[in-house]
N, C-alpha and C positions, 0 to 999 in steps of 0.2 A: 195510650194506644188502645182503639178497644177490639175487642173478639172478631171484630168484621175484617176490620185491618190489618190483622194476624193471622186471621185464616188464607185472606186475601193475596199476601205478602207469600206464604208457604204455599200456597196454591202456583202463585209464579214463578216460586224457586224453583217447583216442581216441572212448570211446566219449559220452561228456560234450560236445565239440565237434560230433558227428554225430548226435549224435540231438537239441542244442539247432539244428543247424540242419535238420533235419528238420522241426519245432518251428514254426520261421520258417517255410520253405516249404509245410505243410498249414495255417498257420491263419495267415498272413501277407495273404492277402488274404480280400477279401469273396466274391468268388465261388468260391472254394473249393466241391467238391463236399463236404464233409464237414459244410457247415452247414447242408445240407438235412436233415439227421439230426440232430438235437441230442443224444439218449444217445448218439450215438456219438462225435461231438465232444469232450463229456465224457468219457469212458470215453477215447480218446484221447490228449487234455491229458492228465489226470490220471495215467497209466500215462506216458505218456511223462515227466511233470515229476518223479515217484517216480524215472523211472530216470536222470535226469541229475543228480538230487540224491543218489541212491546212490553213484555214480561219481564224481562231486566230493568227496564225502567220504572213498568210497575212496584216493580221490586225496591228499589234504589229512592222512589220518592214516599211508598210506606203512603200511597193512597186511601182514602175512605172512601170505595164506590159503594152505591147503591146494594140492596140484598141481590138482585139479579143480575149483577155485574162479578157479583161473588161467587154466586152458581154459575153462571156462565163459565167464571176463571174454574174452579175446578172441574167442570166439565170439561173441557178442552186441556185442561193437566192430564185426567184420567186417561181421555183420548191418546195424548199424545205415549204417553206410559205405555198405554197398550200396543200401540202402534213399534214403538222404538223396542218394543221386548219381542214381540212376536212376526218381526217386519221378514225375516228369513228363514225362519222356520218349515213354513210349510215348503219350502224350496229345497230347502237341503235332506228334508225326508223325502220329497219324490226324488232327486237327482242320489242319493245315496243307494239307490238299489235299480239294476237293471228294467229298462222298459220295451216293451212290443210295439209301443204306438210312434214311436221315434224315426222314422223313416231312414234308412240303412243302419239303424239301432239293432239292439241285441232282439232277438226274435224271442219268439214261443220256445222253440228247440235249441235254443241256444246257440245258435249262429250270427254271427257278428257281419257277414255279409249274406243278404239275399239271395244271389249265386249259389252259393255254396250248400242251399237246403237241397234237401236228395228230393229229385224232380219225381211225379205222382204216374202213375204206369202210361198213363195216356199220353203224358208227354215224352216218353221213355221210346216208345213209339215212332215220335214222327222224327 
């Protein structure tokens, strides 16, 4: 075995584990934003399940590709790593704290309904 086909090989383990859990985390639950779109869903799966069954094979047949077949594979490991670690994060920091921009969302003043903000003299008026 040489150094190409062990890098190769650990590149697809790599990549095969992170993009099935990727896999898990966008269509593991129902409220997922991604099932408001159903071609995209699909289109999704389908790309993502091609590429974790390319990489397991890679894996399982212990290939010797080319040097840029090698870089390629751990570019697309990397990818996928970053992708599956950081896929919710920036989600759950905005939704963990009150927003203004929310449309009948928590306000500026802290009112949870629109209504309810104390009306400004002019309109106090009519």
């Amino acid at each position: 075995m040489t150094a190409a086909t062990l890098i190769n090989a650990t590149a697809n383990g790599i990549l095969a584990v992170s993009a099935l859990h990727l896999v898990f985390r966008v269509f593991g639950h129902p409220e997922s934003a991604i099932w408001r779109k159903p071609w995209a869903a699909m289109l999704c799966k389908g790309a993502t399940t091609v590429t974790v069954c390319g990489a397991f094979w890679n894996l399982l047949t212990l290939s010797s590709p080319a040097a840029s077949e090698v870089l390629l594979n751990i570019g697309i490991a990397a990818n996928f790593v970053w992708i599956s670690f950081f896929y919710d994060r920036p989600t759950r920091a905005q939704h963990s704290r009150p927003s203004s921009k929310v449309p009948g969302g928590n306000t500026a003043r802290g009112a949870a309904n629109p209504r309810a903000r104390k009306k400004s003299p002019a309109a106090r008026r009519n």
